[in-house]
C-alpha positions as CSV (number, residue, x, y, z in Angstrom):
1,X,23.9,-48.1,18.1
2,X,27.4,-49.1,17.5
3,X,30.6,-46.7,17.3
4,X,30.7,-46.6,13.4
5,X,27.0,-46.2,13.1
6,X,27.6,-43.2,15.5
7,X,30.7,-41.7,13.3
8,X,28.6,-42.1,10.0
9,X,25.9,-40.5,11.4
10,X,27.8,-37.7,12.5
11,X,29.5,-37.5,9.4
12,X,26.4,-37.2,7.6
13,X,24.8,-34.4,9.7
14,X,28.0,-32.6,10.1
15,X,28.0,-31.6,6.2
16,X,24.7,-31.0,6.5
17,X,25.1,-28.7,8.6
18,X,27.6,-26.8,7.1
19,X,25.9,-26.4,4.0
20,X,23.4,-25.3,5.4
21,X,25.4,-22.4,7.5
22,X,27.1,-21.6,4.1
23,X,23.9,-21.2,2.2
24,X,22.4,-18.9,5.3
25,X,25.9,-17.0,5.2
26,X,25.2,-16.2,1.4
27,X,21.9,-15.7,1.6
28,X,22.4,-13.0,5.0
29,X,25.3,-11.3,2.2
30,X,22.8,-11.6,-0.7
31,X,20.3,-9.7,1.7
32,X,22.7,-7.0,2.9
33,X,23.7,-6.3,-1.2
34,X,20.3,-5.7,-1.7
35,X,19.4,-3.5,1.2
36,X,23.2,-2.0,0.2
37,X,21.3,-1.5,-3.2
38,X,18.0,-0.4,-2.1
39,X,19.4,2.0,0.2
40,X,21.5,3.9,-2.3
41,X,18.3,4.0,-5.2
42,X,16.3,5.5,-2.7
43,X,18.8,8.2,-1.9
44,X,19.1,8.7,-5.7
45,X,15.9,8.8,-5.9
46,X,15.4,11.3,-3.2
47,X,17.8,13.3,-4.9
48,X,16.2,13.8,-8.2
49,X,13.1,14.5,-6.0
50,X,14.8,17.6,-4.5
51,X,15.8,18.7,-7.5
52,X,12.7,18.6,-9.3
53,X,10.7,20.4,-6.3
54,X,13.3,23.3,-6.7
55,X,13.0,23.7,-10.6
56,X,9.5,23.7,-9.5
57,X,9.4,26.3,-6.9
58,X,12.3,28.4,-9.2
59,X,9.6,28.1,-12.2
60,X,6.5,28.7,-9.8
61,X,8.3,32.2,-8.4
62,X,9.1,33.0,-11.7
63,X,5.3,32.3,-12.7
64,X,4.3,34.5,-9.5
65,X,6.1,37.7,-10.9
66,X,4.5,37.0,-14.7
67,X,1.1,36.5,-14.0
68,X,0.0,40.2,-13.7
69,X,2.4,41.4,-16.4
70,X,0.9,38.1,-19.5
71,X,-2.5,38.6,-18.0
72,X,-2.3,42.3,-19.0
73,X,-0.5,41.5,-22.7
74,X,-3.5,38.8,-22.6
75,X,-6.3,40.8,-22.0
76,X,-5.3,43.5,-24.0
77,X,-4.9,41.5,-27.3
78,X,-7.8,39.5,-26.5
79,X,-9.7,43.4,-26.6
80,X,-8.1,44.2,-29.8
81,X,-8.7,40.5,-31.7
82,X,-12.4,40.9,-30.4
83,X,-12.9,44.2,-31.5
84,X,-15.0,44.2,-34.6
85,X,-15.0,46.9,-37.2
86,X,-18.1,49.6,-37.7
C-alpha cells in the first residue's frame, strides 16, 4: 500500500468516525432529555396520586362519621314511604 493510499484511507475513516461519535453524543443527550422527561412525569404523576389518595381518605372519614347518622334518616323515611294507609 503506498503513502497516499494510506492518507486517503485514513482520511476516509477518520470522518467516519467522527460522525459517528457525533451521532452517539446526540443520541447519549437525546436519551438523557428523555429520562430528564420521564423522570419529572412520573413525579407529577406521583403527585396527583398523593393528592387524590388524600381527597379520598378526607372523603372516606367524612363517609365514616355519616354512615350511622343517613342510614338512620334512610331507614326512617324508607318506614314512612312504605307505610300504607288502613
Amino acid at each position: 500500500m503506498s503513502e497516499i493510499e494510506a492518507e486517503s484511507s485514513k482520511t476516509v475513516v477518520m470522518p467516519t468516525m467522527m460522525t459517528d461519535i457525533t451521532t452517539l453524543e446526540e443520541e447519549m443527550a437525546n436519551m438523557k432529555a428523555i429520562l430528564e422527561k420521564l423522570t419529572r412525569e412520573n413525579e407529577e404523576k406521583e403527585a396527583r396520586i398523593k393528592f387524590q389518595q388524600e381527597k379520598i381518605a378526607k372523603l372516606t372519614r367524612k363517609l365514616g362519621k355519616r354512615p350511622a347518622q343517613s342510614s338512620t334518616k334512610d331507614s326512617e323515611s324508607d318506614d314512612s314511604k312504605n307505610v300504607r294507609p288502613h
